[in-house]
C-alpha positions in Angstrom: 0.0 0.0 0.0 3.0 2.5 0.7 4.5 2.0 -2.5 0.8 2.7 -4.1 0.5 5.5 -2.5 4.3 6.8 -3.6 3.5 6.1 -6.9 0.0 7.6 -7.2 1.9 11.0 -5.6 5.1 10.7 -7.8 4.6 14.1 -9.6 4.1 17.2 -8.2 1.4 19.7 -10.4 1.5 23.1 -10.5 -0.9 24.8 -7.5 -4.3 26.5 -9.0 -4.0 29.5 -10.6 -6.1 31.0 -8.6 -4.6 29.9 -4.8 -0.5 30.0 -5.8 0.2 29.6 -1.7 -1.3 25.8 -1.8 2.2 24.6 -2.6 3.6 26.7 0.7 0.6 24.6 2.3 2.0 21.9 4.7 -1.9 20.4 5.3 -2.9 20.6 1.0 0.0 21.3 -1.0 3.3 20.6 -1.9 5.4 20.9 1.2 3.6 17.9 3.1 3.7 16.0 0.2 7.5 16.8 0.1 7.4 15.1 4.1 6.6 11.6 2.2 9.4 11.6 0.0 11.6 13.3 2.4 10.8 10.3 4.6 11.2 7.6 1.7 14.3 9.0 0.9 15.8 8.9 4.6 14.8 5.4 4.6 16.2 3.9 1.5 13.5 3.3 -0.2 13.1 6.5 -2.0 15.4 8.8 -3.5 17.0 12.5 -2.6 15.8 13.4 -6.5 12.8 12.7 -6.2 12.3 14.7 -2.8 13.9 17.8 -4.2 11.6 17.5 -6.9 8.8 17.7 -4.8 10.9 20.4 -2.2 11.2 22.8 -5.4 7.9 22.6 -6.3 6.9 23.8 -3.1 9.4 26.5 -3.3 8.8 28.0 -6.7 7.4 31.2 -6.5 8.0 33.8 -3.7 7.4 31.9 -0.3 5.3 34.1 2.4 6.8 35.8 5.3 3.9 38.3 6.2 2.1 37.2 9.4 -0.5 35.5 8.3 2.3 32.2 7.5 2.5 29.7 10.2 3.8 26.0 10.9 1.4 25.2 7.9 2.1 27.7 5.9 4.8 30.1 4.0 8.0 30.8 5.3 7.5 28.3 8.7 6.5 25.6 6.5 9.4 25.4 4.2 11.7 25.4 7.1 10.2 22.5 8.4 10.2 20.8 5.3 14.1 21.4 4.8 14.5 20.8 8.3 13.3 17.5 8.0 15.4 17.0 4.9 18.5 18.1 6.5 18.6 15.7 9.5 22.1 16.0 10.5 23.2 16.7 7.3 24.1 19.6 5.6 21.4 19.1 2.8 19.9 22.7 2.0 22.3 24.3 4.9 22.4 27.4 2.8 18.5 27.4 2.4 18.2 27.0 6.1 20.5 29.1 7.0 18.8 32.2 4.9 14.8 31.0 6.0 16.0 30.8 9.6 15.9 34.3 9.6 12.8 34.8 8.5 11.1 32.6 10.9 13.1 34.5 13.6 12.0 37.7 12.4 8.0 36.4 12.2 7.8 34.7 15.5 9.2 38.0 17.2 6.5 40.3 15.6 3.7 37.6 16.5 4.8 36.9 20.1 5.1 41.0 20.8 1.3 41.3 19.1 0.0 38.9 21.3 1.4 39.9 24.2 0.4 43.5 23.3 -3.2 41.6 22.9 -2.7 40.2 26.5 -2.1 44.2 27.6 -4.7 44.9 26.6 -7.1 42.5 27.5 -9.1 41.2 24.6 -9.6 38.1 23.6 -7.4 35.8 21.4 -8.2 33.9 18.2 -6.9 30.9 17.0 -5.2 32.1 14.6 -2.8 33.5 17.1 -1.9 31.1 19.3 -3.2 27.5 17.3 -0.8 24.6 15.8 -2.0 26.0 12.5 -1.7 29.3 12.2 -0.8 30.3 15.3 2.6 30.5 17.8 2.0 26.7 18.9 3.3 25.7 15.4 5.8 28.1 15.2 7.2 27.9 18.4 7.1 23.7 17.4 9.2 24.7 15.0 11.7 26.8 16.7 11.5 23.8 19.3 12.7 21.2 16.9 15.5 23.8 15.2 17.3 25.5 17.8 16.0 25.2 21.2 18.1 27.8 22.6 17.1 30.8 20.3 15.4 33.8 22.0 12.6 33.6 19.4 11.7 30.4 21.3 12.3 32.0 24.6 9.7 34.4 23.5 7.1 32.2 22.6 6.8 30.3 25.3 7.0 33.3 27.7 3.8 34.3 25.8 2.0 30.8 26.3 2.9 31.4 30.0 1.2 34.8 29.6 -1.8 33.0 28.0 -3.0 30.9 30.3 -3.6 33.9 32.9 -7.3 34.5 33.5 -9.3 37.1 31.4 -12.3 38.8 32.3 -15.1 38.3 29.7 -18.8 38.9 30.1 -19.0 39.3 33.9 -17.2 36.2 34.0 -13.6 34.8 34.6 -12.2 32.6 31.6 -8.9 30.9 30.8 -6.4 33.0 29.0 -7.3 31.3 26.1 -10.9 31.9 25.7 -12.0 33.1 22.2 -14.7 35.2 21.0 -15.9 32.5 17.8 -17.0 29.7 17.6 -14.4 26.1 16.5 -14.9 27.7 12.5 -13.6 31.2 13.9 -16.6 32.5 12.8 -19.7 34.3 14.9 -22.1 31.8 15.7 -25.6 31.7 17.5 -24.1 28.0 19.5 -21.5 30.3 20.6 -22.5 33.9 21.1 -19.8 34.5 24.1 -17.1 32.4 22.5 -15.6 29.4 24.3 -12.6 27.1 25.4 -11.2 25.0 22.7 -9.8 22.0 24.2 -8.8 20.0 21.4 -5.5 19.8 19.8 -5.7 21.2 16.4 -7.1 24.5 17.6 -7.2 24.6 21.3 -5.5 23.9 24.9 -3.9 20.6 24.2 -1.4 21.7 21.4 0.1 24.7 23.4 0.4 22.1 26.5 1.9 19.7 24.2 4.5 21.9 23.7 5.6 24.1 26.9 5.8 19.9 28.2 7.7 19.0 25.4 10.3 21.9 25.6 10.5 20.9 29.1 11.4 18.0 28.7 14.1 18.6 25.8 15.7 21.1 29.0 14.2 24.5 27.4 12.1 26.6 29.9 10.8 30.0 31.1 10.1 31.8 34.2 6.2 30.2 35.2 6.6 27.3 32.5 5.4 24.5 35.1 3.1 26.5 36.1 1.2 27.0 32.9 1.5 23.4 32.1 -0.1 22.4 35.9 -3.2 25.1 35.3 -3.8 23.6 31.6 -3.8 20.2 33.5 -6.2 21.5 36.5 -8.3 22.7 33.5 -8.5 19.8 32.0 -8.9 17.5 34.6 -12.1 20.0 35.8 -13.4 19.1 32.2 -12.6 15.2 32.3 -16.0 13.3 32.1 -16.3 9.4 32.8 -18.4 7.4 30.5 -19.2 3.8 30.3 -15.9 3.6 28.3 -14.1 5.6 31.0 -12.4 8.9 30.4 -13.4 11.7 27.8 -13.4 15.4 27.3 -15.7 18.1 25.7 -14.6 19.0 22.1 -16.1 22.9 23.6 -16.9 25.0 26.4 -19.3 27.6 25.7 -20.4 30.2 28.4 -23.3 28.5 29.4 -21.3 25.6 30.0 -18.7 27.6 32.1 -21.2 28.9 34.4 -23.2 25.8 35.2 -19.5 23.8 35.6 -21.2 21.0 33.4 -21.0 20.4 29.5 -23.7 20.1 27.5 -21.9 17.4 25.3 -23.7 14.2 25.9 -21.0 11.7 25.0 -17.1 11.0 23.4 -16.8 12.4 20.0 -14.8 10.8 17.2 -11.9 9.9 18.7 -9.1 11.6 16.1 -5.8 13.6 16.4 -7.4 17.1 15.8 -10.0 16.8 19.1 -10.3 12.9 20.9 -9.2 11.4 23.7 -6.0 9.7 22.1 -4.6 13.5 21.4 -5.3 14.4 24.9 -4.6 11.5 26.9 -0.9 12.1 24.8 -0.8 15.6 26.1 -1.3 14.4 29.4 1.0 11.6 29.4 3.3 14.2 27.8 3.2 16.7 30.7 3.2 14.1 33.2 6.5 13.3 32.1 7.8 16.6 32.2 6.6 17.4 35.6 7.9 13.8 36.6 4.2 13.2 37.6 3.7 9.5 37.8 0.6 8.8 38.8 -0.8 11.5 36.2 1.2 9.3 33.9 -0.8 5.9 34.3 -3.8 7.9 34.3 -3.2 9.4 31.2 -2.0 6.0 29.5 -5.1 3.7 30.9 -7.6 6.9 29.2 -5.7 6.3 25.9 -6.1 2.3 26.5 -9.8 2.9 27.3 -10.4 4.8 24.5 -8.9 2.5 22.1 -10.7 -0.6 23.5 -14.3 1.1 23.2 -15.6 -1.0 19.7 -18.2 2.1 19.7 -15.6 5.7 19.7 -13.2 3.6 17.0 -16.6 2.7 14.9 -16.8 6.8 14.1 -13.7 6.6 12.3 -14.2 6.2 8.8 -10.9 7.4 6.4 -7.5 6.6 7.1 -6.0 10.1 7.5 -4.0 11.6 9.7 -6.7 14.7 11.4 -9.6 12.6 12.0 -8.7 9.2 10.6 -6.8 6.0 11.3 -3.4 7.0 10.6 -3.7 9.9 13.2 -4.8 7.7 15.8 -2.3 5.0 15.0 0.8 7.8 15.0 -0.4 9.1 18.3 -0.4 5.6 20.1 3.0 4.8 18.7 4.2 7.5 20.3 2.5 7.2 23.7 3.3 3.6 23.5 7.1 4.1 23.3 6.8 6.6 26.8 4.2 4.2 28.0 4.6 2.1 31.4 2.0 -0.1 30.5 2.8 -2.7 27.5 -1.0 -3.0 26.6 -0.4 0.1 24.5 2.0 -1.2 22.5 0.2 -4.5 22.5 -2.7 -2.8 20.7 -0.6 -1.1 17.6 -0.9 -4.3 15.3 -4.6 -4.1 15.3 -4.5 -0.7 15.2 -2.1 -0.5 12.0 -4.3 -3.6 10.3 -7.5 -0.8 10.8 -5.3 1.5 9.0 -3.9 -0.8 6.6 -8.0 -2.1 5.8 -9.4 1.9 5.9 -6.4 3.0 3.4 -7.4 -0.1 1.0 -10.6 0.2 1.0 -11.5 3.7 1.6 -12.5 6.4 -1.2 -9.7 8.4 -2.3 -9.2 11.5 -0.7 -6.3 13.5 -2.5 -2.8 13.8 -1.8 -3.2 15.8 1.4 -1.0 15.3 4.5 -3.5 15.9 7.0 -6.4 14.8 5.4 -5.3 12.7 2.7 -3.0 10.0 0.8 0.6 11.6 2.3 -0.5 11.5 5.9 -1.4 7.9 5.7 1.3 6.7 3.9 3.4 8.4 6.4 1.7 6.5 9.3 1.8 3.6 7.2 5.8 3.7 6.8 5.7 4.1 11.1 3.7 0.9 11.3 5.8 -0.9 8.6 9.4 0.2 10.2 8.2 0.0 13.6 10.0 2.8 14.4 10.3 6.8 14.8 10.3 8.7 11.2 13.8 9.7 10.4 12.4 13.1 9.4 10.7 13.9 12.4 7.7 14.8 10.1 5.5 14.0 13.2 6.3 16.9 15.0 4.5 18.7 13.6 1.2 17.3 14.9 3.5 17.6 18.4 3.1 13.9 19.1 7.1 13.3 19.6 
């Protein structure tokens, strides 16, 4: 199935006329792509040509710097891309060495926005603090290619900032409280905003990655701090089912005020918002804090999850944001930092779902997050049985 895949995404095309950023786009266009025969080619089993070919298609044409580019997008996304490339090389040194600067330059003007947002007392957005478009990603980023720049410093002094209380409606709300709805846009479901907790958008990814900078060494005045009131907010949130633990994908006002969620049940249990992200998260900052018993916690909610026949039944494509292939990624991970084998005991079943969704499935493009790249990708984890010599997955923060 890998080599299908590889195959059916041997040539890049040019991007629409109309969108010539999609091949800057990590999550549609040629730089994720790029990530699968980035990977190959690390492995042996593709070739460095045939990566560059897809690296300089994602290049061609002036690559955003404004502040609208993120980890998915523009100037950050390229220098993952050759980042992962490089590996301890000096493949596209030169590249690096001239994008580095840009990236530099970007995450100091966003980090000094947002804090001057924080002064100020408004509300955030996604867009300013998400994986996506927002300082999680960058700050991933930064993380992965020089842990000791002050850019970094800077970030994750502003995620510190973030999760100090705001004042909003006549009512006290995380840091991170914003004023749309999970689309960013104004809706009638949520007229006073609300808490995001899921990973693509909310919480989880900026706890993923103040715990993994801790534990690479790399932190900031009120770091463990942060990380223990994301925890305390999430463990407020935690609901037990049948199945045992889960968490509301959102908390509107309503919800804030009564202390209960008006979600009746676990949702799909994917990457972007289920329980395998956030039990990962968990297990993640447990780790950092050297918090065992949080640890086995967050491990036997991850088990749970993936032994309830009904949450795994509302998966139904193989890719990496809400399929298979995101699940299966995530439990590697946790099961390699896991103190219970059962974890790792269930990644053959879980990479024969995978294998059977991926086969079987309708085709759903070439995308990494939601199409043929990110499963592949996954795919070449389950087949190796071992961590990507890229480091693609860091970018989801699942490392």
């Amino acid at each position: 199935m890998i080599e299908y895949l590889a195959r059916h995404l041997a040539d890049p095309e040019p991007p629409p006329l109309d969108k010539p950023w999609a091949a800057q786009s990590l999550s549609q266009g040629a730089a994720g792509v790029a990530l699968l025969h980035i990977e190959r080619a690390h492995t042996g089993t593709g070739t460095w040509r045939q990566a560059h070919r897809w690296i300089t298609s994602a290049t061609t044409g002036e690559v955003s710097a404004a502040d609208t580019s993120s980890l998915y997008l523009g100037v950050p996304a390229i220098a993952f891309v050759l980042r992962a490339a490089a590996g301890s090389s000096e493949r596209y040194s030169h590249a690096l060495a001239t994008i580095d600067r840009s990236v530099t330059d970007l995450a100091h003007r966003r980090t000094a926005a947002a804090l001057d947002r924080i002064r100020r007392g408004d509300l955030p957005t996604f867009r300013e603090y998400d994986i996506f478009s927002g300082l999680t990603g960058i700050g991933t980023h930064l993380l992965q290619r020089d842990p000791a720049a002050p850019a970094l410093e800077g970030v994750l002094a502003y995620f510190v900032a973030l999760t100090h209380p705001l004042r909003h409606e006549g009512q006290t709300v995380p840091g991170w409280w914003v004023g749309h709805d999970q689309y960013t846009r104004t809706s009638a479901h949520y007229p006073h905003g609300h808490s995001n907790q899921g990973a693509a958008h909310g919480i989880t990814g900026p706890l993923m990655l103040l715990a993994q900078a801790m534990r690479r060494g790399v932190s900031v005045d009120g770091q463990g701090e942060a990380v223990a009131t994301i925890c305390a907010w999430l463990d407020q949130w935690q609901q037990i089912g049948t199945a045992g633990a889960w968490w509301p994908e959102c908390i509107p006002l309503t919800d804030l005020r009564t202390r209960r969620t008006s979600q009746t049940g676990p949702a799909r249990p994917s990457w972007c918002y289920g329980t395998p992200r956030i039990a990962r998260a968990l297990q993640l900052a447990a780790i950092a804090t050297h918090d065992d018993d949080r640890r086995r916690r967050a491990e036997k909610h991850l088990i749970d999850c993936l032994s309830d026949s009904t949450q795994l039944a509302r998966l139904t494509d193989a890719g990496l944001c809400h399929g298979w292939a995101g699940v299966y990624q995530t439990t590697w991970r946790a099961a390699q930092d896991a103190t219970d084998p059962i974890l790792r005991a269930a990644l053959p079943r879980l990479a024969s779902a995978l294998l059977d969704t991926a086969s079987n499935g309708t085709p759903t493009g070439p995308g990494f997050l939601e199409g043929d790249t990110g499963t592949a990708l996954a795919l070449i984890t389950a087949a190796r049985d071992a961590a990507p010599l890229s480091g693609w997955d860091s970018c989801l923060l699942i490392d």
